[in-house]
RODO-2510 file (C-alpha; in nm, 4 decimals, decimal comma):
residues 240
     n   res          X          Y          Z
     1     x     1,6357    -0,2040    -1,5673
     2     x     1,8360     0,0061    -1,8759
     3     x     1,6320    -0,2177    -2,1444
     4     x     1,3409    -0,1943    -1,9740
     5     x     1,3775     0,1688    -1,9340
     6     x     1,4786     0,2142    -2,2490
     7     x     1,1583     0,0123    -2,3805
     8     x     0,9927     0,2592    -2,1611
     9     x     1,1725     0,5738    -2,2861
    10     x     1,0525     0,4397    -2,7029
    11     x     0,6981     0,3951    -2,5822
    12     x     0,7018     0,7707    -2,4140
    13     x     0,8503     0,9294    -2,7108
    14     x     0,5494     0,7409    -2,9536
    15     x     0,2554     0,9028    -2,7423
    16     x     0,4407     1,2343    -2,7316
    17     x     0,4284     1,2589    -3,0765
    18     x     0,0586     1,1231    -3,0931
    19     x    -0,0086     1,4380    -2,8946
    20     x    -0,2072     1,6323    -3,1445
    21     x    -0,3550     1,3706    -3,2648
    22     x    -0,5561     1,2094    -2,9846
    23     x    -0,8813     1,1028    -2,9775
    24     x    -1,1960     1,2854    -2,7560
    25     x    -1,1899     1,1566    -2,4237
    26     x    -1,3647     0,8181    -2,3607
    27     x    -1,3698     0,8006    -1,9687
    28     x    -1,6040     0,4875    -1,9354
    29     x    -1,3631     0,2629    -2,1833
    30     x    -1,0503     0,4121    -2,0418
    31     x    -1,1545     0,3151    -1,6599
    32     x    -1,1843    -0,0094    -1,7898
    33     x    -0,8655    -0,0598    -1,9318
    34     x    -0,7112     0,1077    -1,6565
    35     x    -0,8650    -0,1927    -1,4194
    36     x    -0,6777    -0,4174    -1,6459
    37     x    -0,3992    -0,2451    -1,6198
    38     x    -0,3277    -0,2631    -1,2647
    39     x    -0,3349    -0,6171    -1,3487
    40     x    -0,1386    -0,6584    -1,6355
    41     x     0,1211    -0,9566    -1,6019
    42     x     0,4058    -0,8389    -1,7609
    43     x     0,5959    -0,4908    -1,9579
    44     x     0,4434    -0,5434    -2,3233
    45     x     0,0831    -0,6078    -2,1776
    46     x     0,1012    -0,3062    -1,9393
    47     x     0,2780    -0,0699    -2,2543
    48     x     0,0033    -0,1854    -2,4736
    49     x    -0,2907    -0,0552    -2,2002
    50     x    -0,0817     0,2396    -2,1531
    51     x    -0,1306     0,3211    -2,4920
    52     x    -0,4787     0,2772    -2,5317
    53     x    -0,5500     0,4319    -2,2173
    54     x    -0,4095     0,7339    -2,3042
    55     x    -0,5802     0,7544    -2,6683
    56     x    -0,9006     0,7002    -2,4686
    57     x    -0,8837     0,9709    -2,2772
    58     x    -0,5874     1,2197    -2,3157
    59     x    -0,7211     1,4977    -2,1905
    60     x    -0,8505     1,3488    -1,8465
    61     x    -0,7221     1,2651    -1,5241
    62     x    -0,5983     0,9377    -1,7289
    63     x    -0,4356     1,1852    -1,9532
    64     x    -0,2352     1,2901    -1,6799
    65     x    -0,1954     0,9255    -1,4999
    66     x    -0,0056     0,8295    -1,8475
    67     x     0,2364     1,1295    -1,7970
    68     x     0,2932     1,0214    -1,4534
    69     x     0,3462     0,6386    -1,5483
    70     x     0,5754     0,7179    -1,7957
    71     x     0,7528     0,9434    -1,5617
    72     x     0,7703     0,6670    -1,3299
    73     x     0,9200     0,3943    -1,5446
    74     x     1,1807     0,6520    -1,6267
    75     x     1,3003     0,6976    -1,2336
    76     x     1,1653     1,0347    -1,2807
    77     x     0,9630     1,0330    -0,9553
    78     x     0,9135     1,3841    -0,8786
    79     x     0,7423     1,4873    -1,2202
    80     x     0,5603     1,1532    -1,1771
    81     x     0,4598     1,2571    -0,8688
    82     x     0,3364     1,6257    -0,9603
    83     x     0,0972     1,3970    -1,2948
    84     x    -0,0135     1,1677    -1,0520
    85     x    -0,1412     1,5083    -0,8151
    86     x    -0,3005     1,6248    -1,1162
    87     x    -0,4916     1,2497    -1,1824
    88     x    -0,6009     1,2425    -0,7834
    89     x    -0,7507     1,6076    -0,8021
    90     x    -0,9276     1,5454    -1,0942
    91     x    -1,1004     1,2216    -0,9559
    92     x    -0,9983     1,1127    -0,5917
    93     x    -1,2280     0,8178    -0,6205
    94     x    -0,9841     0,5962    -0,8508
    95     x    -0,8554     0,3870    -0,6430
    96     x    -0,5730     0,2948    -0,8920
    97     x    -0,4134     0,6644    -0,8662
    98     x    -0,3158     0,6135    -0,5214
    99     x    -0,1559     0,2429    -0,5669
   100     x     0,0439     0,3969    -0,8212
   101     x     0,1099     0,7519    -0,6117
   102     x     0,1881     0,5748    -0,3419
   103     x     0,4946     0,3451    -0,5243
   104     x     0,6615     0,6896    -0,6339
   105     x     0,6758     0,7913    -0,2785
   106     x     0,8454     0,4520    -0,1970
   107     x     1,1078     0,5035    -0,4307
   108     x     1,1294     0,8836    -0,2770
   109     x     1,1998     0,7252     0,0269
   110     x     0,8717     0,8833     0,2062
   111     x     0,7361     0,5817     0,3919
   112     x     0,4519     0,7738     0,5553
   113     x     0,2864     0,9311     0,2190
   114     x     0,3937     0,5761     0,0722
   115     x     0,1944     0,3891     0,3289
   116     x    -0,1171     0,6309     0,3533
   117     x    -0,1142     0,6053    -0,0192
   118     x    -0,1648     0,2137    -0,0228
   119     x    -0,4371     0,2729     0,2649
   120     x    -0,6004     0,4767     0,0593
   121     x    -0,5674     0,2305    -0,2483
   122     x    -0,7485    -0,0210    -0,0053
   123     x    -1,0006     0,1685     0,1547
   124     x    -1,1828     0,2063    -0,2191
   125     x    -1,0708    -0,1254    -0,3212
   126     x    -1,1011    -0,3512    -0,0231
   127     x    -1,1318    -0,7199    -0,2041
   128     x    -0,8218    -0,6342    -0,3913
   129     x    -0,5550    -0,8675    -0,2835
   130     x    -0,2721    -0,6457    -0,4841
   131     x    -0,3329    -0,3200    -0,2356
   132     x    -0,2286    -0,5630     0,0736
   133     x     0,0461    -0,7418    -0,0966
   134     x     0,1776    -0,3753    -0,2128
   135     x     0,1651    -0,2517     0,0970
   136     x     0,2852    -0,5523     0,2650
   137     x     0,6251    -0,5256     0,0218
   138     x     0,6709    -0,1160     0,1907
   139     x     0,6003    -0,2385     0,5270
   140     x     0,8902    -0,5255     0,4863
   141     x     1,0891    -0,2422     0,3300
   142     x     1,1037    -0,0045     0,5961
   143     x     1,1172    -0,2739     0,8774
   144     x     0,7284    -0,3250     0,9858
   145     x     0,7668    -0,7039     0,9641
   146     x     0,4757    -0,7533     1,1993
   147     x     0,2655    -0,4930     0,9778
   148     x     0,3798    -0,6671     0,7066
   149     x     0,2521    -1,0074     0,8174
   150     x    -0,0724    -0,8844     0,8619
   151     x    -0,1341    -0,7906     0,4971
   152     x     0,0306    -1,0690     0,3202
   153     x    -0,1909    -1,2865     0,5128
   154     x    -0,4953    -1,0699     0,3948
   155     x    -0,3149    -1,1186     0,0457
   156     x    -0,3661    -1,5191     0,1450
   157     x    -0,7170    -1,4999     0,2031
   158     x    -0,7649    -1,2864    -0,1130
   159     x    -0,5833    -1,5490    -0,3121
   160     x    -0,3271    -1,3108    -0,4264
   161     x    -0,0122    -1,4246    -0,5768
   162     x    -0,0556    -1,7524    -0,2781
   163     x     0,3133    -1,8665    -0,3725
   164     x     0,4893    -1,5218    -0,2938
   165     x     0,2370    -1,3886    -0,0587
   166     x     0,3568    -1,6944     0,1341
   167     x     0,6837    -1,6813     0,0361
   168     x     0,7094    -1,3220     0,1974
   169     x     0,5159    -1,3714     0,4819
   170     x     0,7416    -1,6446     0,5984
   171     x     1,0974    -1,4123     0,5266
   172     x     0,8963    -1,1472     0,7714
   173     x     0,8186    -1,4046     0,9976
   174     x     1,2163    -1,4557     1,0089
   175     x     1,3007    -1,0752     1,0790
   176     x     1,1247    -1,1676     1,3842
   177     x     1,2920    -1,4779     1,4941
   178     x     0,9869    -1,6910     1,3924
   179     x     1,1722    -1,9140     1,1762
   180     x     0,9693    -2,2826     1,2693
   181     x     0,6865    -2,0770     1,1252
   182     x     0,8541    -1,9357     0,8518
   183     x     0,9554    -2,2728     0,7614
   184     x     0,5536    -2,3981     0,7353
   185     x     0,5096    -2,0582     0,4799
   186     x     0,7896    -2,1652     0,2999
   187     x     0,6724    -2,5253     0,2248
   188     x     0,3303    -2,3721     0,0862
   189     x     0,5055    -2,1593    -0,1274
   190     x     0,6949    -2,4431    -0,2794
   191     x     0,4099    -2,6456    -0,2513
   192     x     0,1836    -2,3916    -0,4505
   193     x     0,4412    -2,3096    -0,7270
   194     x     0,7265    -2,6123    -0,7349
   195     x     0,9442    -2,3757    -0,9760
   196     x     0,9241    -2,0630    -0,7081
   197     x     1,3637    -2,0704    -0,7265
   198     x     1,3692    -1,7589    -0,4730
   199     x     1,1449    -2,0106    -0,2152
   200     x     1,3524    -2,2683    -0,2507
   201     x     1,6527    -2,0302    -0,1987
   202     x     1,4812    -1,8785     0,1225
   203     x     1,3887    -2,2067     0,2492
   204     x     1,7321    -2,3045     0,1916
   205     x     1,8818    -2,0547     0,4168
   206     x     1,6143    -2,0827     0,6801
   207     x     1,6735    -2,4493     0,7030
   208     x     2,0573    -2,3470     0,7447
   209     x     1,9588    -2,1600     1,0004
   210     x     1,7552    -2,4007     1,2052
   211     x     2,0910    -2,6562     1,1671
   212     x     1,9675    -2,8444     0,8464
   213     x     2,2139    -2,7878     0,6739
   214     x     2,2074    -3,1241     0,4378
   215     x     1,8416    -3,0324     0,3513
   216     x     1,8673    -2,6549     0,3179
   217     x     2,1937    -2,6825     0,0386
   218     x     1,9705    -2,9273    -0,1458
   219     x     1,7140    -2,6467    -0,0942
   220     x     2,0327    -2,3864    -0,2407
   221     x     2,0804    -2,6251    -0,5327
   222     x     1,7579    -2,6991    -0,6429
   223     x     1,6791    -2,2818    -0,6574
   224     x     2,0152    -2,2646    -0,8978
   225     x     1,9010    -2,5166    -1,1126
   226     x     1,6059    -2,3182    -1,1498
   227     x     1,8222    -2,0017    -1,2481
   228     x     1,8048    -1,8104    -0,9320
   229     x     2,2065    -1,6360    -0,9168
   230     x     2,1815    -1,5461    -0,5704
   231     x     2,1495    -1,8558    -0,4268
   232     x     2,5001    -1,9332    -0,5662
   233     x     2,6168    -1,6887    -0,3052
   234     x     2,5192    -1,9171    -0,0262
   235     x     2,5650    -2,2185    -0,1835
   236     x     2,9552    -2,0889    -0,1977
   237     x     2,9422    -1,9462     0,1430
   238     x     2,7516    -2,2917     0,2993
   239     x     2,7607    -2,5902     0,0978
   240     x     3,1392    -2,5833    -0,0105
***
């Protein structure tokens, strides 16, 4: 988190200082790099769209998105909350704006805003498997396991992440005793992505669980080989 932060923090203080020197805005390319964005597989990737994004359009609600994103990334959620009010009033039809609104209110522990956020995010973007696997994660978070179930197996059907929308469909399945199923979710996971080391670790436990133990510290070991350091917890705590 401190280097990525830090990445973060370099990245803020370059467009700062590009301030005065920003292009006229250019909403129809920026909305299409934002689209990309929400996508974007890793830090550099996202940074990079960030950037462009913002010389696209500075003075728009994109303009103000950027300050709120870069707010974000900084754990400074309430000014990232105030640039993300000023993106939604400008345009309230992006759907992006509230998927991103609506993570800031996680992390300011306001469930209901959070959760109305990601509804909104899905009500304009309703083939998008990331709004349901989002809003799946704040569900799980705050303890709505069946809620939770419901849009990770939306997330499924979408084709959305398939190895961890399993994988976290079957650990809600466990919050509510359903471990037999769990343990079907868990084999897809692995199934889908063989090097998935936290569904191997999950598995591992779940099989623990269900009295398999042989099978679920080979499940422990096999998710440390693949460098997952939590499942040397349990493999110390089960499998001595």
């Amino acid at each position: 988190m401190k280097n990525y932060c830090l990445f973060i923090s370099l990245v803020a203080l370059l467009f700062y200082s590009l301030f005065n020197y920003a292009q006229p805005n250019n909403i129809t390319q920026a909305k299409q790099i934002f689209e990309l964005f929400l996508e974007a597989p890793d830090l550099e990737t996202e940074a990079r769209y960030i950037k462009e994004i913002y010389n696209l359009a500075p003075n728009s609600e994109y303009g103000d998105f950027v300050g709120g994103y870069l707010d974000f990334v900084t754990q400074k959620y309430q000014n990232a909350l105030i640039n993300f009010n000023k993106a939604i009033e400008k345009n309230k039809d992006i759907a992006g704006f509230y998927l991103w609104r609506g993570k800031c209110y996680h992390f300011l522990q306001n469930y209901n805003n959070a959760v109305n956020d990601l509804t909104k995010y899905i009500q304009l973007n309703p083939k998008s498997g990331l709004g349901y696997y989002t809003r799946g994660e704040f569900y799980a978070i705050f303890r709505e396991n069946q809620q939770a179930i419901k849009d990770y197996s939306t997330a499924i059907s979408l084709n959305y992440k398939p190895s961890n929308s399993y994988l976290h469909r079957a650990w809600n399945l466990t919050q509510l005793d359903k471990n037999k199923e769990a343990m079907l979710d868990y084999n897809k996971s692995i199934q889908i992505d063989p090097n998935n080391s936290v569904a191997y670790r999950q598995r591992g436990i779940n099989k623990i669980i269900l009295y398999m133990k042989a099978d679920g510290c080979k499940d422990l070991k096999k998710s440390a080989e693949l460098g997952d350091e939590e499942a040397n917890k349990h493999i110390y705590k089960f499998c001595r």
